[in-house]
Backbone as a ProteinNet text record, in pm:
[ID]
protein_1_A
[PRIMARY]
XXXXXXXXXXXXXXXXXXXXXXXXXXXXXXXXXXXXXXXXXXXXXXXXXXXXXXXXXXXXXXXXXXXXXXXXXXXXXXXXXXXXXXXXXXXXXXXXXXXXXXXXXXXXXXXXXXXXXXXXXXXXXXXXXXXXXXXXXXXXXXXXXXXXXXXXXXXXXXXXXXXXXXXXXXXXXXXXXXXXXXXXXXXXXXXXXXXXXXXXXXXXXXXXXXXXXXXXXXXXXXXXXXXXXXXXXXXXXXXXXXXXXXXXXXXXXXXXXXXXXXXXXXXXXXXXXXXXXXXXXXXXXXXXXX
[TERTIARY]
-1289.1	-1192.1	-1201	-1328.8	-1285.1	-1258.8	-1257	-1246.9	-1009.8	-997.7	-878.4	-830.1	-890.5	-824.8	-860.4	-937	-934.1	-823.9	-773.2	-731.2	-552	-565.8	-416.9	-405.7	-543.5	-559.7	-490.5	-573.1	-566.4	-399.2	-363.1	-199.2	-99.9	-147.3	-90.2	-72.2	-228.3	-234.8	-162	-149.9	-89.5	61.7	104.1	268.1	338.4	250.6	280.8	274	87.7	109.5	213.2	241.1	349.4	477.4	524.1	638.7	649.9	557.1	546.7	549.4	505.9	496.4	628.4	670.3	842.2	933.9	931.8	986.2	981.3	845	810.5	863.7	901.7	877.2	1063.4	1122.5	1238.5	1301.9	1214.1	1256.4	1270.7	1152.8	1137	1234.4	1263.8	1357.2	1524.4	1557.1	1649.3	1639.2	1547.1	1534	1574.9	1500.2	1556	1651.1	1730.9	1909.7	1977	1943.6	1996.1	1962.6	1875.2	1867.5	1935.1	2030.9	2048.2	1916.3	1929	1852.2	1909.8	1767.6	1842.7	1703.3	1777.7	1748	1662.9	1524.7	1473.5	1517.4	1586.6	1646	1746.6	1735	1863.3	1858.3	1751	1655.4	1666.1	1754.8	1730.7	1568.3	1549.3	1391.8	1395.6	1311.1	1295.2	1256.9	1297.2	1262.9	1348	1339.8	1413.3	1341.2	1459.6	1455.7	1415	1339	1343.7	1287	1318.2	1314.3	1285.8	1182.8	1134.8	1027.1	964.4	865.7	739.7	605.9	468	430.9	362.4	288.9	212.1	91.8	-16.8	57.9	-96.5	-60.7	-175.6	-235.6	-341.9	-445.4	-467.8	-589.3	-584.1	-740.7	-751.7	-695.1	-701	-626.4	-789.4	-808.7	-842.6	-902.3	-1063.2	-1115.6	-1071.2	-983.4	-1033.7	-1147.7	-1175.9	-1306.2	-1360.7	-1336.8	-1399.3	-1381.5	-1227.9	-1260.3	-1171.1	-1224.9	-1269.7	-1102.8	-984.4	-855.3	-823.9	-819.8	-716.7	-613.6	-638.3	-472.2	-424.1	-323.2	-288.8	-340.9	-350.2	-429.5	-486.1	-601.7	-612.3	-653.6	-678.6	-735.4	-807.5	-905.3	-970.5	-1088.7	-1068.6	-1129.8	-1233	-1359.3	-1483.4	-1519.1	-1525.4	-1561.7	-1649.6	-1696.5	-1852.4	-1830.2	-1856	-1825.7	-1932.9	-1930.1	-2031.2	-2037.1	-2128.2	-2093.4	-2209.1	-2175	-2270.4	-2230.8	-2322.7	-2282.1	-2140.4	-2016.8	-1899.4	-1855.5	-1878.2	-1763.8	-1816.5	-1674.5	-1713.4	-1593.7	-1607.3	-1523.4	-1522.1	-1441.8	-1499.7	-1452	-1553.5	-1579.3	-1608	-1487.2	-1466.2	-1594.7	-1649.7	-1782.7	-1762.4	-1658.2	-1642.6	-1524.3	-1445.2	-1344.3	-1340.9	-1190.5	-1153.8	-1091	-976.9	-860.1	-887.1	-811.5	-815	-673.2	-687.7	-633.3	-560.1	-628.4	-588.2	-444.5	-324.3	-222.1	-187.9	-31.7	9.7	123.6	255.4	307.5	469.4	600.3	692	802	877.7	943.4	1087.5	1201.2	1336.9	1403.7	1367.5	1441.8	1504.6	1530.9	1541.8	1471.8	1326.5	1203.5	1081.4	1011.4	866.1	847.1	767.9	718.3	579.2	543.7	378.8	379.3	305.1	274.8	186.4	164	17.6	9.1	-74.7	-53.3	-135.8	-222.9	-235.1	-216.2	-268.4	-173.4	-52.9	5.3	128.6	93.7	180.5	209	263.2	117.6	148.9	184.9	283	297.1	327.4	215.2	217.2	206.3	273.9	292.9	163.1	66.3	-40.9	-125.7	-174.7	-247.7	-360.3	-496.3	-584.1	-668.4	-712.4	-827.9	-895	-1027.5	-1133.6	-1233.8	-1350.2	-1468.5	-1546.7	-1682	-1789.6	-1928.7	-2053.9	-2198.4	-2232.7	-2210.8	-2263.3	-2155.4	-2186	-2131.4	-2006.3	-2079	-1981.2	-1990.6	-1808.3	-1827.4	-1877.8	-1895.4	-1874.6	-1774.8	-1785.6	-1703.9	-1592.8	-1615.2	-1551.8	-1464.4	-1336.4	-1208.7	-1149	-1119.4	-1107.9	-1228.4	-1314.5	-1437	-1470.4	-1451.6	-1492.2	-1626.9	-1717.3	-1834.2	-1815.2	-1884.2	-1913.4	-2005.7	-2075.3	-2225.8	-2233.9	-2088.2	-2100.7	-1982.8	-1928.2	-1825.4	-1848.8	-1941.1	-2009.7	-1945.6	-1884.6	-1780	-1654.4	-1552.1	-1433.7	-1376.4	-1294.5	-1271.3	-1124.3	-1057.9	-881.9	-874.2	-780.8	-799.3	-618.8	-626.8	-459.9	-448.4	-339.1	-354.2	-173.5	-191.1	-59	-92.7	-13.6	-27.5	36.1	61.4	133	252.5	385.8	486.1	515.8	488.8	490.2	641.1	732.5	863	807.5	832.2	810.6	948.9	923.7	1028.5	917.2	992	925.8	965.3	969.6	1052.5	985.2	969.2	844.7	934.6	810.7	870.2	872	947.1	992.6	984.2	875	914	918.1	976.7	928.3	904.3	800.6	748.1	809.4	861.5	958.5	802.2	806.7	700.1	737.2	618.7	692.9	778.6	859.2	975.7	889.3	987	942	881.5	972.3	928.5	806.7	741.2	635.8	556.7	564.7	438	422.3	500.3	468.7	402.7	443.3	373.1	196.3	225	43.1	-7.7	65.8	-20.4	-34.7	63	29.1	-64.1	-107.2	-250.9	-324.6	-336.2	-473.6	-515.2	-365	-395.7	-463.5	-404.6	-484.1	-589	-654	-793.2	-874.6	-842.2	-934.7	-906.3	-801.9	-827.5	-889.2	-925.2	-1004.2	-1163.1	-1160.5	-1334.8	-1397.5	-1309.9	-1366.6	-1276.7	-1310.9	-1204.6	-1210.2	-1276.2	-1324.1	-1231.8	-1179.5	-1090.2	-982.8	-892.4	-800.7	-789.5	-889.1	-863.3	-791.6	-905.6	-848.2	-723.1	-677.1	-555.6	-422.7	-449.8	-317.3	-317	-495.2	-475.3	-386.7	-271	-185.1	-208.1	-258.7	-306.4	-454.7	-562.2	-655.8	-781.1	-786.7	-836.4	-976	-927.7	-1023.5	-1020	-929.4	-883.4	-711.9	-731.3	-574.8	-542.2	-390.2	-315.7	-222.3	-146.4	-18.9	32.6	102.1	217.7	110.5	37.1	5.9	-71.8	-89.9	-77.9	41.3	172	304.3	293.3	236.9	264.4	185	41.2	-49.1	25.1	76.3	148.2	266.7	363.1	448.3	438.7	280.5	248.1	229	150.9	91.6	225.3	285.8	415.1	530.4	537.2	564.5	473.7	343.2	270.3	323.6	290.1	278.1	466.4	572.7	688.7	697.5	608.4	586.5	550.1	448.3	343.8	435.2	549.2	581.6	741.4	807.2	948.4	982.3	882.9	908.8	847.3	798.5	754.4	828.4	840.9	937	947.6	960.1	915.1	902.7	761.9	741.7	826.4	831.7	937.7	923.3	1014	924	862.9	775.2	703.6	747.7	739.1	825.5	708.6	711.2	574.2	640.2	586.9	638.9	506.5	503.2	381.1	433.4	313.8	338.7	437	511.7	589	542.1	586.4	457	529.2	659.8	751.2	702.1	704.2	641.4	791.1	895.8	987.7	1005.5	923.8	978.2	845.3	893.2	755.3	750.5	609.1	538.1	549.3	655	597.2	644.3	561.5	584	534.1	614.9	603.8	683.4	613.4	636.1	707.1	848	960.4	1046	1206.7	1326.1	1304	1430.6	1378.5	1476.4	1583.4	1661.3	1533.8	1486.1	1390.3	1243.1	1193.7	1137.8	1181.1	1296.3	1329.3	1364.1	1455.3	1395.6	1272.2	1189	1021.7	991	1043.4	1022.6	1121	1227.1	1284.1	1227	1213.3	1113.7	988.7	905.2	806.1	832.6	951.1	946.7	1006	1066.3	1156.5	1006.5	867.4	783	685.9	684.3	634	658.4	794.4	837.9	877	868.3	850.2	732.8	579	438.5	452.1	521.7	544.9	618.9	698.5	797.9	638.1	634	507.7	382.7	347.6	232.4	281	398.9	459.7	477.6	581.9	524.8	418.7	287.9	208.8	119.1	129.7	112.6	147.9	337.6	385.9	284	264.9	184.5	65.7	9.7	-127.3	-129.7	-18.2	1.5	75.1	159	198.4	80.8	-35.8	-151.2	-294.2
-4140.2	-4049.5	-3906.4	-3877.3	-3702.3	-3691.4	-3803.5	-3792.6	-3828.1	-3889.2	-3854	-3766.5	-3704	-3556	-3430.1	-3456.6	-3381.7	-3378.3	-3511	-3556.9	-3490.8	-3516.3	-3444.4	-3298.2	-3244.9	-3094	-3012.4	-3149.4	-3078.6	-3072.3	-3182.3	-3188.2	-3117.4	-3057.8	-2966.3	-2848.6	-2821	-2689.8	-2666.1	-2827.1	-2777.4	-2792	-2853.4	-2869	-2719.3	-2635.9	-2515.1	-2397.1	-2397.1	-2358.2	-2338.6	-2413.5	-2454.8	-2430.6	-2455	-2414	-2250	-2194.1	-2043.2	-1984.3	-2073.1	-1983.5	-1992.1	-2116.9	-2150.8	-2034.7	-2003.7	-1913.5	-1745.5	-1753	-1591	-1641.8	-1701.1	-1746.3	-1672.2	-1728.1	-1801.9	-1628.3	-1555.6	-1430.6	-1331.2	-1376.5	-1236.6	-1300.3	-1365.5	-1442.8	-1369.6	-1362.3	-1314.2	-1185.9	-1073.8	-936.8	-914.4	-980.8	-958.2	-922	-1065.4	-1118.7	-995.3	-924.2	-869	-681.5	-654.1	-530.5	-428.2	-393.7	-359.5	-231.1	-234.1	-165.5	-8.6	79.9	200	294.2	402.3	500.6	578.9	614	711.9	842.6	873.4	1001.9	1038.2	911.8	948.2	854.9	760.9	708.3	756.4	697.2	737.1	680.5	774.8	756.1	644.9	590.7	428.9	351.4	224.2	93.4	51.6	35	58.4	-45.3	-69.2	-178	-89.5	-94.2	-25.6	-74.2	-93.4	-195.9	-43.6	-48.5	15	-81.1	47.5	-0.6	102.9	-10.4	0.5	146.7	289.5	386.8	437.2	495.2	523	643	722.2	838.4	905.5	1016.7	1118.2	1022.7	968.6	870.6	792.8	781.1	659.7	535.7	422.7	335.9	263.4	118.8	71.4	-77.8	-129.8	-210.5	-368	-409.3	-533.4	-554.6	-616	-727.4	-803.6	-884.6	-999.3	-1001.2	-959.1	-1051.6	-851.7	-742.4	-592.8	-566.3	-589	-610.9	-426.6	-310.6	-253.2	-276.5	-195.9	-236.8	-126.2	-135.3	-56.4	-103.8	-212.7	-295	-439.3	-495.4	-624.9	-683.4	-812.4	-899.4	-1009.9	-1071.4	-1134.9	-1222.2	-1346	-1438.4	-1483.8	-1533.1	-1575.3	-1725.1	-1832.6	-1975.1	-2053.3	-2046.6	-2183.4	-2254.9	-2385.1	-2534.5	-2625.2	-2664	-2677.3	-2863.5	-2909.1	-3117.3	-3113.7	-3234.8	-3244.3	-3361.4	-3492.3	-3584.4	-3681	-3688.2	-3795.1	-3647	-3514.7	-3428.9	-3283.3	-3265.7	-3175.5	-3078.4	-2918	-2828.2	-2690.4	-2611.3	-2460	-2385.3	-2300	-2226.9	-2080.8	-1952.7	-1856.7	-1775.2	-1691.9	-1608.7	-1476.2	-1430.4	-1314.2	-1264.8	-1128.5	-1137.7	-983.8	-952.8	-789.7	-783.8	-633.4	-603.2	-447.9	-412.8	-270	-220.2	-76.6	14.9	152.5	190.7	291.2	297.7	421.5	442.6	423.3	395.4	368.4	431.2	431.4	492	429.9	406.4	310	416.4	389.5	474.9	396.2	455.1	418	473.2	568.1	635.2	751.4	764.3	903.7	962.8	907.6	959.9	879.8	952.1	875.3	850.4	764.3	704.7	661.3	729	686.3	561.9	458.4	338.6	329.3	286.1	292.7	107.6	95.8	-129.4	-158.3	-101.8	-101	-200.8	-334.6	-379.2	-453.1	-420.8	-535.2	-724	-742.3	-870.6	-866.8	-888.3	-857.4	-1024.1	-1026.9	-1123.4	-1120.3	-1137.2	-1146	-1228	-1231	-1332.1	-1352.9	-1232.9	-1236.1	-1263.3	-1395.7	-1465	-1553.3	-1587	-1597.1	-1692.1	-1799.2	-1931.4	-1944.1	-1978.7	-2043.5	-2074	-2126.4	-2150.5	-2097.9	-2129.1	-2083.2	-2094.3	-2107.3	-2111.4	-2085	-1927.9	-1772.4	-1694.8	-1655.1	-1640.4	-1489.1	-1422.8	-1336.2	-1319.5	-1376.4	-1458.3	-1379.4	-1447	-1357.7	-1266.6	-1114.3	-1004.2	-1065.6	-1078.2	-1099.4	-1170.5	-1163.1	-1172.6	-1351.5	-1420.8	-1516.2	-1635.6	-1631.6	-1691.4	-1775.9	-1901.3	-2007	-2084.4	-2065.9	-2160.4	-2305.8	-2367.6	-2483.6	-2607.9	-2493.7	-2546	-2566.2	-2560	-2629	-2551.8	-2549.9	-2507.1	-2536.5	-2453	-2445.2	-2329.9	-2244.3	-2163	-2110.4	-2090	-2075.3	-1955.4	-1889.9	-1722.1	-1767.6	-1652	-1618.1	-1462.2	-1416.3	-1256.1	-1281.5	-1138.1	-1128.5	-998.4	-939.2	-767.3	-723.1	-622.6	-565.4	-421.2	-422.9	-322.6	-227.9	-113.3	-53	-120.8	-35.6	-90	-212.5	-315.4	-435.8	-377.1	-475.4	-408.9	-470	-393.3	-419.3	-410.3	-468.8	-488.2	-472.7	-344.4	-295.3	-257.4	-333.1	-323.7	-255.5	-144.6	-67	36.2	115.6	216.7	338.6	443.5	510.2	660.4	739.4	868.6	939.2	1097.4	1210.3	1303.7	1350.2	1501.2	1653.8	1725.8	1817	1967.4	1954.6	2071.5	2247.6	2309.5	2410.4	2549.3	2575.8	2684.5	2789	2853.1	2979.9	3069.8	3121.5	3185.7	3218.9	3036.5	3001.4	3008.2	3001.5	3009.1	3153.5	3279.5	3386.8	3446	3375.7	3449.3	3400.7	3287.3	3221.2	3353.2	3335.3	3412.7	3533.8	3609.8	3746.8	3761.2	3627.9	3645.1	3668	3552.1	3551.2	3691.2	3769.4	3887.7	4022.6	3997.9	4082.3	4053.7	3944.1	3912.9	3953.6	3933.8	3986.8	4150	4236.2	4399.4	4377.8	4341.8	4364.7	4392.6	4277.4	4274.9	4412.6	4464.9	4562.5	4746.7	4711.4	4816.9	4942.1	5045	5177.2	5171.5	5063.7	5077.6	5064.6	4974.3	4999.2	5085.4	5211.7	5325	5425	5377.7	5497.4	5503.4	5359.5	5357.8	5379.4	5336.2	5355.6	5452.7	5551.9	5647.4	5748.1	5742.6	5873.7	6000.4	6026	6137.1	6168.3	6112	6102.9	6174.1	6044.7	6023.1	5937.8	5895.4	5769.9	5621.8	5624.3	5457.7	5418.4	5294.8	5251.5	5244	5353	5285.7	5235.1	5211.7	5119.7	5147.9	5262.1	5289.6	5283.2	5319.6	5315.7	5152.3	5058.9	4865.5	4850.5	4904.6	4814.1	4847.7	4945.3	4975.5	4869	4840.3	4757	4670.3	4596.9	4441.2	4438.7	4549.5	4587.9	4492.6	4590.1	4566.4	4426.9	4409	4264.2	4145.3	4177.4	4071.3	4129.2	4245.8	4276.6	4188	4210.8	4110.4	3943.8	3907.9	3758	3725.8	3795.8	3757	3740.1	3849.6	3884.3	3719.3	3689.9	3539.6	3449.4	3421.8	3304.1	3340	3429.7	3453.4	3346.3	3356.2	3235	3089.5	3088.7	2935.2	2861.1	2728.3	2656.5	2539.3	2581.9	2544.8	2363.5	2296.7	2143.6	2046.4	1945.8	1847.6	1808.1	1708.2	1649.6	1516.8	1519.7	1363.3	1250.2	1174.7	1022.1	925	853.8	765.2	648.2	494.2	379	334.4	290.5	230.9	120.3	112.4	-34.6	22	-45.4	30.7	-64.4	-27.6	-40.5	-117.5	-146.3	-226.6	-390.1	-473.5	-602.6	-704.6	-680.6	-715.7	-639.7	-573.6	-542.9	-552.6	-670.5	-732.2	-618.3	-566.3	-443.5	-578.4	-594	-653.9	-552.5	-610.5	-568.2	-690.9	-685.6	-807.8	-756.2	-844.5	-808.4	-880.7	-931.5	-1030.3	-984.8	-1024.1	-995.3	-1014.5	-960.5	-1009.8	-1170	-1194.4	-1328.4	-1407.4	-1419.7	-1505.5	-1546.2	-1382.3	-1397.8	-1427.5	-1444.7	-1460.4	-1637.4	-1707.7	-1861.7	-1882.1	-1826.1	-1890.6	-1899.7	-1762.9	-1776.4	-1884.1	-1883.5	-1989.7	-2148.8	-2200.5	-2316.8	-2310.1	-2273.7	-2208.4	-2262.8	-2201.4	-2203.8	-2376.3	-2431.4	-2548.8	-2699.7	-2644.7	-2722	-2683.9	-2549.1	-2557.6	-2652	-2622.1	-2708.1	-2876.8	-2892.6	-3065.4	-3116.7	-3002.4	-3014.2	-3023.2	-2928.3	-2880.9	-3027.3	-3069.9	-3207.2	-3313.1	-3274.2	-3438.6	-3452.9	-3340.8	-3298.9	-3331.2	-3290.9	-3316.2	-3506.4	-3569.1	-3695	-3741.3	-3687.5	-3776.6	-3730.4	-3615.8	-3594.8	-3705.6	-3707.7	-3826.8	-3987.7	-3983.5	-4152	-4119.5	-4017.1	-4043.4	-4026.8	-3976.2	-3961.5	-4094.3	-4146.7	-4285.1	-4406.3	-4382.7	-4483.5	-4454.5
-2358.5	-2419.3	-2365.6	-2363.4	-2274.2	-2176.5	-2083.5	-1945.7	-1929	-2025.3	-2077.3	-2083.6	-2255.9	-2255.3	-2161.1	-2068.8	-1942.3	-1850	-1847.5	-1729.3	-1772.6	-1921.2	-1973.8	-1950.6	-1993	-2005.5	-1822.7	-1757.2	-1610.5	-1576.8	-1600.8	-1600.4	-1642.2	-1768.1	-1825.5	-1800.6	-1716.8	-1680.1	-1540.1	-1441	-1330.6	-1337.1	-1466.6	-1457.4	-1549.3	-1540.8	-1639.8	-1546.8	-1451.6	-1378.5	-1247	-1263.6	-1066	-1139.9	-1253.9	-1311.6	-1346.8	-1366.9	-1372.9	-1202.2	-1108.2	-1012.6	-898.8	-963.4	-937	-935.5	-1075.7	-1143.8	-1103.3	-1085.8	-1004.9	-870.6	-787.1	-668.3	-629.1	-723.3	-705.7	-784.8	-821.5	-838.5	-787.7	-731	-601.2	-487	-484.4	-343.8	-377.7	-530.4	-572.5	-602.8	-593.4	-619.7	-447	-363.3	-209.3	-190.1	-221.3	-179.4	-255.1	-357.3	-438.6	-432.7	-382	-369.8	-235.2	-279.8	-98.9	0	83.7	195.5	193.7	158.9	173.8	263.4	323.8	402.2	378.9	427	384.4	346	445.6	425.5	308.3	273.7	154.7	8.7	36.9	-62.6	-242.2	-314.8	-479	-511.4	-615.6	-652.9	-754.8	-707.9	-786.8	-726.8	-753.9	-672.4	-574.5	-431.8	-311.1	-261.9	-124.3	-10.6	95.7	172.3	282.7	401.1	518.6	629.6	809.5	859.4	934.7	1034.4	1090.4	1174.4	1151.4	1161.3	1124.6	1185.5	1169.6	1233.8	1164.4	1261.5	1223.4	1122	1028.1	933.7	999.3	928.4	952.7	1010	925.5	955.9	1107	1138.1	1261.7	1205.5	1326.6	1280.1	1260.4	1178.5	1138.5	1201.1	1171.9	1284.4	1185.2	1197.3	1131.6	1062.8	957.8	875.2	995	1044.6	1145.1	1265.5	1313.1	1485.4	1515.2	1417	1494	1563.4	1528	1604	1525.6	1626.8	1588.2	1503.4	1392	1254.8	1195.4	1105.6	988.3	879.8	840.2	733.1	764.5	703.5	688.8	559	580.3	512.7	516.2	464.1	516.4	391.8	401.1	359.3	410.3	359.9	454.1	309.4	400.5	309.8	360.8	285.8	315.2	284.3	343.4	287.8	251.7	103.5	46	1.9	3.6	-37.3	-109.3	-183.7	-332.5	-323.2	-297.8	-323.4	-224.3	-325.5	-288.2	-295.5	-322.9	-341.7	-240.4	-171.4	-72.3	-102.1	-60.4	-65.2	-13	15.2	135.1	-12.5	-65.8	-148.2	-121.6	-131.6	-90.9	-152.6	-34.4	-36.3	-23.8	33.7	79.1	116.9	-7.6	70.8	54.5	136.5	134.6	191.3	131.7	142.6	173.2	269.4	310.2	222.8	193.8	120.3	163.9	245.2	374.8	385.3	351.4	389.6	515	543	650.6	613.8	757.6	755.6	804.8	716	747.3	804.5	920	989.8	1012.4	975.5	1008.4	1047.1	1122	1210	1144.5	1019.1	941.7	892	901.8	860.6	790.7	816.8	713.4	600.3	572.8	417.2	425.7	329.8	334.3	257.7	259.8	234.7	148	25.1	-56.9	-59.5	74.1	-10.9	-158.7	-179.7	-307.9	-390.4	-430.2	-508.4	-476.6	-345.2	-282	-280.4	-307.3	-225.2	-64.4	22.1	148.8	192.6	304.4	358.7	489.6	617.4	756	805.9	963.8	1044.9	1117	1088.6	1216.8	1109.1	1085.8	1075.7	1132.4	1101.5	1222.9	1123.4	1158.5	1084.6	1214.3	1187.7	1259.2	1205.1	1254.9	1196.6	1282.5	1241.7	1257.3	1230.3	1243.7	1208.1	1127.4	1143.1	1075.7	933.2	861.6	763	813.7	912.2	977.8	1096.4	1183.5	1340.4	1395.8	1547.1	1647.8	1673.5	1660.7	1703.8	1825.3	1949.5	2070.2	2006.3	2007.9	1982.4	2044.4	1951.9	1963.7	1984.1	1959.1	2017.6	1911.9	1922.8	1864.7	1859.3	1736	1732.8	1795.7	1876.5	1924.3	1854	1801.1	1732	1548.1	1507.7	1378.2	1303	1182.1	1156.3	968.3	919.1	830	742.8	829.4	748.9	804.6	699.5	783.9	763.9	850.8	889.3	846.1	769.2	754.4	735.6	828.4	838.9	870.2	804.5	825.5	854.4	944.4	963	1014.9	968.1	976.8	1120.6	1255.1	1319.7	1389	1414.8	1482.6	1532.1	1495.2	1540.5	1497.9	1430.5	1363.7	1256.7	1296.6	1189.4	1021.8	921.6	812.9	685.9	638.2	520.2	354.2	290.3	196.4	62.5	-49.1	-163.7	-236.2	-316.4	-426.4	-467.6	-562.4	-640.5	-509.8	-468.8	-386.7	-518.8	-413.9	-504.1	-354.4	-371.1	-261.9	-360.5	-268.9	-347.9	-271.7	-317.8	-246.8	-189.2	-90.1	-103.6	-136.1	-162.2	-203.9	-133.2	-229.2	-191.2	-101.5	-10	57.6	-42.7	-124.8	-265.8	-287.1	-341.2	-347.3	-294.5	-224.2	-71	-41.9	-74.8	-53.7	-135.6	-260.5	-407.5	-358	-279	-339.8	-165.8	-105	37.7	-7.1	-124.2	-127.4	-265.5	-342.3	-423.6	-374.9	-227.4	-192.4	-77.7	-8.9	26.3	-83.6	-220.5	-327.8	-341.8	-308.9	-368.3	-245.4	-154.5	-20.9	-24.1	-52.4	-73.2	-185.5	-274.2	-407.5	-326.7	-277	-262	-192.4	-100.7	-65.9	-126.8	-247	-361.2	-305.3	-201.6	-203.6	-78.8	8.8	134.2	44.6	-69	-121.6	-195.7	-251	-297.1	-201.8	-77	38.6	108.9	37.9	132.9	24.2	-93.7	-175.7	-343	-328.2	-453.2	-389.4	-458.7	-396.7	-512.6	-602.4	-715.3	-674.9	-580.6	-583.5	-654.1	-766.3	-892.8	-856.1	-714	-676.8	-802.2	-829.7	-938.9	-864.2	-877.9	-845.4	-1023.7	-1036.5	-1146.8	-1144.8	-1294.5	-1271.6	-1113.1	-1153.2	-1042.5	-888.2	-909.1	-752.7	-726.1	-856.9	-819.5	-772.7	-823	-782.4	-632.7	-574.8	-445.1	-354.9	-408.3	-350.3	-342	-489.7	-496.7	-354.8	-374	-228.7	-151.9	-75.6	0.6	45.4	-71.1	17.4	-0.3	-68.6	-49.4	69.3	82.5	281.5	376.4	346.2	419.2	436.5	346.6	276.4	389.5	294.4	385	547.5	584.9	719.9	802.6	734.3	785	794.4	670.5	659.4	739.4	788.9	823.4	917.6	1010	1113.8	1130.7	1016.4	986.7	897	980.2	949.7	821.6	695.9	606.6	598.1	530.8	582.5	494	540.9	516.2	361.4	278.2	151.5	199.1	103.3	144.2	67.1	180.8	85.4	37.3	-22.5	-87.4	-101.5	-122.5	-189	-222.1	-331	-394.7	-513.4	-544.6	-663.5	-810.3	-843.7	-937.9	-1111.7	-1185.4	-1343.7	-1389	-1401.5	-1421.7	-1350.2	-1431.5	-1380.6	-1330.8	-1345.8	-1319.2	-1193.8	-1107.3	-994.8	-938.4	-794.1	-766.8	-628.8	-595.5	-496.3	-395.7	-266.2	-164.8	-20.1	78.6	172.2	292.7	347.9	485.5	644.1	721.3	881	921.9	840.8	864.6	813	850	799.2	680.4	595.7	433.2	422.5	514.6	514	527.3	638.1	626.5	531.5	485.1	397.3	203.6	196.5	73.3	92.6	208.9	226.1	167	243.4	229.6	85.8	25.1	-146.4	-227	-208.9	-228.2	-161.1	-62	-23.2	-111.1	-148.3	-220.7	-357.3	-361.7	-551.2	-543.5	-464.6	-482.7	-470	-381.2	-371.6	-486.1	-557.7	-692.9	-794.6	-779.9	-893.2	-879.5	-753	-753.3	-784.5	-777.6	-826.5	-965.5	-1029.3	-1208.3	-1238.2	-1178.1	-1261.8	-1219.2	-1092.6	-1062.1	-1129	-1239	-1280.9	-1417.5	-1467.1	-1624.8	-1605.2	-1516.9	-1542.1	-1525	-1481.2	-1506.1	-1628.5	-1655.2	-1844.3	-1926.8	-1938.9	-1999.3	-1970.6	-1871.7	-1845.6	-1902.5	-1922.2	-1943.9	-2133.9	-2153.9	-2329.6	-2360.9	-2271.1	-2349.5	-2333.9	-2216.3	-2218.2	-2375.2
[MASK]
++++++++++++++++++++++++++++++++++++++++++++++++++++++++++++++++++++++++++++++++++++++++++++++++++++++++++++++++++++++++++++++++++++++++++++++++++++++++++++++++++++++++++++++++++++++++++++++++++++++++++++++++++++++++++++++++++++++++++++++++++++++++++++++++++++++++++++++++++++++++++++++++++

């Protein structure tokens, strides 16, 4: 009898499971088809489509987990394969996901990338085995001598076109205005320190004290200054961001494929879920009518 109500329990759980992931599957395939593609440059703040190509940001670019490949991001699985008996299985040991911004470009401008949290999905995909629990570095190099654990690394790189659905904010940087008020604080705070040269230069009653009227002249000054610095600098761009958005109805993906083709795959996906979810519910039914 428990080996029964196991056998129901397990059924239950995979005809519920695969029917839930149908469902997410077969959603995100329809948030695709359904969101149109918009422009950085002209991008409403929210949740956006946006379709570019992979570039580096401030940062160096990034060594791969395992086989060391120049990237923008990876990923990477490490499995040992373990037997007990009649029952054998590769049992994941080690894994990791890089985090490191990147940078999505469409030709009207940049977007910083936070993967964060995405549902990444790449074409550059890589399996092998191996001896050693972490391969040989040299790039492509296959153990001969036993295959005791198995390597899956995935990486996204330079120039790699990407397709990117998330929450989309820009941050506007600040006004000329602004930037003069803060350059001509920090010009008051450097005449402060040496107070007996800003006496000498702006007590006009000489009292040896700066007062009111002879501060507004200091302040003047240093905002003549401050304007001076910034007249011919060319004030910096706003920054664009896409990151994971909090809303669970809007799924964070990003992939290195059209989105036509990647919304198929979710659709195929959800259509072999759910022939698992019906093949898993009848055999519930058989095992509750035995």
């Amino acid at each position: 009898m428990p080996a029964d109500y196991l056998s129901l329990g397990i059924s239950a759980a995979i005809a519920l499971g695969c029917a839930y992931g149908s469902l997410s599957r077969l959603h995100s395939a329809r948030i695709i088809e359904d969101t149109p593609t918009s422009k950085i440059r002209s991008a409403h703040q929210g949740y956006v489509e946006l379709i570019g190509f992979a570039k580096t940001g401030a940062t160096e670019l990034l060594l791969s987990g395992l086989s060391q490949t120049p990237c923008l991001w990876y990923r990477y699985n490490i499995e040992r394969y373990e037997s007990s008996g009649k029952n054998s299985h590769w049992r994941s040991v080690e894994r990791k996901t890089s985090e490191q911004p990147f940078i999505l470009n469409d030709g009207t401008g940049d977007c910083i990338v936070y993967p964060d949290r995405a549902e990444m999905s790449t074409l550059r995909k890589k399996v092998w085995k191996g001896s050693e629990r972490h391969p040989n570095t040299t790039k492509g190099k296959h153990s001969l001598f036993g295959s005791r654990y198995r390597y899956t690394e995935e990486i996204l790189c330079a120039d790699d076109l990407l397709y990117i659905i998330g929450q989309f904010q820009t941050r506007q940087p600040p006004s000329a205005s602004e930037l003069q008020e803060k350059a001509m604080a920090t010009i008051l705070n450097e005449w402060k320190r040496d107070y007996d040269q800003l006496v000498t230069r702006f007590d006009r009653n000489g009292d040896g004290e700066i007062d009111l009227q002879e501060w507004d002249l200091v302040r003047a000054e240093a905002l003549r200054k401050a304007q001076r610095q910034y007249r011919n600098q060319t004030p910096p761009p706003p920054v664009h961001t896409i990151s994971y958005s909090p809303s669970r109805r809007q799924p964070y993906m990003i992939a290195n494929s059209e989105p036509d083709s990647l919304s198929k795959r979710f659709r195929w996906q959800a259509f072999f879920l759910l022939a698992a979810s019906l093949g898993s519910a009848v055999a519930f039914m058989w095992l509750v009518t035995q």
